[in-house]
KETIDREN-124334 format. One line per field, with one value per residue: residue number from 1; residue in one letter; x, y, z of N, C-alpha, C in turn. Coordinates in Angstrom, 1 decimal, padded with zeros to 4 digits. Layout:
N
seq = NUM / ...
type = a / ...
n.px = X / ...
n.py = Y / ...
n.pz = Z / ...
ca.px = X / ...
ca.py = Y / ...
ca.pz = Z / ...
c.px = X / ...
c.py = Y / ...
c.pz = Z / ...
This chain:
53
seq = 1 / 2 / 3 / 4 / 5 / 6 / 7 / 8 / 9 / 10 / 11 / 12 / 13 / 14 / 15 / 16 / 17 / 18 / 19 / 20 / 21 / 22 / 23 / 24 / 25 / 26 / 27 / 28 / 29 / 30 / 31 / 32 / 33 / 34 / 35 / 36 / 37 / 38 / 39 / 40 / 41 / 42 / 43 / 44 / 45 / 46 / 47 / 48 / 49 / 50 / 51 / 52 / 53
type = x / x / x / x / x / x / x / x / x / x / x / x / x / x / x / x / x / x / x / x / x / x / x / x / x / x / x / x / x / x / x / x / x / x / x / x / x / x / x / x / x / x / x / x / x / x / x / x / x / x / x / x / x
n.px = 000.7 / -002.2 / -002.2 / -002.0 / -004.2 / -005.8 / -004.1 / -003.7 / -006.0 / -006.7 / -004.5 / -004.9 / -007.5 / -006.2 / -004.2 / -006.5 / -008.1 / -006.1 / -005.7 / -008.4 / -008.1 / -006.4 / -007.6 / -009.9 / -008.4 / -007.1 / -009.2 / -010.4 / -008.7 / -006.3 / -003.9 / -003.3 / -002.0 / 001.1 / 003.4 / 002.8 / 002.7 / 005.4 / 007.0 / 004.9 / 006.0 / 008.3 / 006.9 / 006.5 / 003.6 / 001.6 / 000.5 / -001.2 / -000.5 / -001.3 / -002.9 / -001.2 / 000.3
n.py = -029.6 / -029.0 / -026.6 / -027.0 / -027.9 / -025.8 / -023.2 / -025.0 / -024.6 / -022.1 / -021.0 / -022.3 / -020.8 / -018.5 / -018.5 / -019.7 / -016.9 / -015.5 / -016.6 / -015.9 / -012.9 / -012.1 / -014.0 / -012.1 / -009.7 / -010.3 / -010.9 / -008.3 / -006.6 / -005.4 / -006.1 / -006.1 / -004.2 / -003.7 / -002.3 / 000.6 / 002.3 / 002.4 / 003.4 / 006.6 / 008.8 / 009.3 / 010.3 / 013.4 / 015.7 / 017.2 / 020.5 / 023.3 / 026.3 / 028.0 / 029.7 / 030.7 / 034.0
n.pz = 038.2 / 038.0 / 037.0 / 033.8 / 033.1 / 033.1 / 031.5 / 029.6 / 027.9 / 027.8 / 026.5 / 023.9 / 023.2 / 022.9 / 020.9 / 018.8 / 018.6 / 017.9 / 015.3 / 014.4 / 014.4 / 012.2 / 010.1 / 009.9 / 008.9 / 006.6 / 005.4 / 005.0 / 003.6 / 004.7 / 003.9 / 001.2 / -000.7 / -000.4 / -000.6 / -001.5 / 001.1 / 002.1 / 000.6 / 000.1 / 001.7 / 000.2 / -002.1 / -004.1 / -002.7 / -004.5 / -004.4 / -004.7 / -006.1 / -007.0 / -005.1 / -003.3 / -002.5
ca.px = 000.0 / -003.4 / -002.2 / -001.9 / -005.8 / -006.2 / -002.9 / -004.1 / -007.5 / -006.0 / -003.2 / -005.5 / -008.2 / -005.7 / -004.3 / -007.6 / -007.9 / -004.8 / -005.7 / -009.3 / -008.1 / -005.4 / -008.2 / -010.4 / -007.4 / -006.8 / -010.7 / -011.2 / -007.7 / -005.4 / -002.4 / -003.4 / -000.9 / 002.3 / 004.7 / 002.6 / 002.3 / 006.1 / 007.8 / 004.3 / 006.4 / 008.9 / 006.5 / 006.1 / 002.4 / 001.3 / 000.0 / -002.2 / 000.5 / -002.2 / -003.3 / -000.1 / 000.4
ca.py = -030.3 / -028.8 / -025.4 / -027.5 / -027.6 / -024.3 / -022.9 / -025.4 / -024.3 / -020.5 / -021.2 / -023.0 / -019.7 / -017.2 / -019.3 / -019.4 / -015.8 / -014.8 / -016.7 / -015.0 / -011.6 / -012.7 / -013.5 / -010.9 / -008.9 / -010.9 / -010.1 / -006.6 / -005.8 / -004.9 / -006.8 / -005.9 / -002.9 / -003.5 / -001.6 / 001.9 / 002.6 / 002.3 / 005.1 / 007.1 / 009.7 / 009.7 / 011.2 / 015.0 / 016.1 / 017.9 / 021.7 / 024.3 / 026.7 / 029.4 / 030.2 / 031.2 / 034.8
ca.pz = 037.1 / 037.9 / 036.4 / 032.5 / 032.8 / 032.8 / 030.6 / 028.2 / 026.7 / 028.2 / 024.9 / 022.9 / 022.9 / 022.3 / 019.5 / 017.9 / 018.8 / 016.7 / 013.9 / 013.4 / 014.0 / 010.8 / 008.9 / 009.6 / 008.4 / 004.7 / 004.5 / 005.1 / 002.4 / 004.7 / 003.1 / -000.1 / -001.0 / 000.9 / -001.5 / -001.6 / 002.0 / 002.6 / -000.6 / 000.5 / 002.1 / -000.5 / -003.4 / -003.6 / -002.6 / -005.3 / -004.2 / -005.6 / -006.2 / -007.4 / -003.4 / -002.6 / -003.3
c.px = -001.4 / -003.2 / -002.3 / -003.7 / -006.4 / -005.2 / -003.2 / -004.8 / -006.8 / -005.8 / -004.3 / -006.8 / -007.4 / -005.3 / -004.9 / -008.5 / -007.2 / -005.3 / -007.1 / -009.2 / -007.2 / -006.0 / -009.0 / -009.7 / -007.5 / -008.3 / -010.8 / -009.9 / -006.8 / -004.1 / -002.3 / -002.7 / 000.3 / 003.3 / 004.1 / 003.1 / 003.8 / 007.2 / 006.5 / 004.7 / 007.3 / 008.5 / 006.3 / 004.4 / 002.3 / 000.0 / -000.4 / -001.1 / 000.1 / -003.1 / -002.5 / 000.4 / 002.1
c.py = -029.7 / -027.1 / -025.6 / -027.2 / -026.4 / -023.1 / -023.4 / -025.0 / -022.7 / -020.5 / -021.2 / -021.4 / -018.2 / -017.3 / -018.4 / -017.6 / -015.0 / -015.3 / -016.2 / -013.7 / -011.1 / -012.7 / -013.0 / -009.8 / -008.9 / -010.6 / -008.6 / -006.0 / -005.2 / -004.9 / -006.8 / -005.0 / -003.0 / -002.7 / -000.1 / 002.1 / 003.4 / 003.4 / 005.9 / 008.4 / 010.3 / 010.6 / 012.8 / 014.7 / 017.4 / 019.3 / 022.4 / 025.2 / 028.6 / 030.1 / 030.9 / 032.8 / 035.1
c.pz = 036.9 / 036.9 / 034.6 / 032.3 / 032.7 / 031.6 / 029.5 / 027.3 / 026.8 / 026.5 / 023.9 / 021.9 / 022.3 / 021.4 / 018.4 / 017.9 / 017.6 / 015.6 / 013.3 / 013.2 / 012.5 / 009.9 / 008.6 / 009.0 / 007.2 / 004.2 / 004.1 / 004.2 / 003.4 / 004.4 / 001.7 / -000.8 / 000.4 / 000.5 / -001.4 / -000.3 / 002.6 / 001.5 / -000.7 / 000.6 / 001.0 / -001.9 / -002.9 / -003.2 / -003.8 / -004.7 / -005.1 / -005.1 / -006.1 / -005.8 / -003.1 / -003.6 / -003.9
């Protein structure tokens, strides 16, 4: 039972842990473009063509 007293707040910190590094996240834009990131690979890269002899 003495292990709750300590597990408890333990939980409770890492909790509130998770949830500011979340909305440090929603601040700083990282969830702001979910659709580019992921057909990214799929577009050509557009090359200077005139380098290549």
């Amino acid at each position: 039972m003495n292990i709750l007293y300590a597990l408890v707040p333990l939980a409770l910190l890492l909790a509130g842990l998770g949830v500011l590094a979340f909305r440090w996240a929603v601040r700083d834009g990282q969830f702001d473009d979910v659709e580019t990131p992921a057909i990214r690979m799929l577009l050509d890269d557009e090359t200077d063509q005139s380098s290549t002899p």
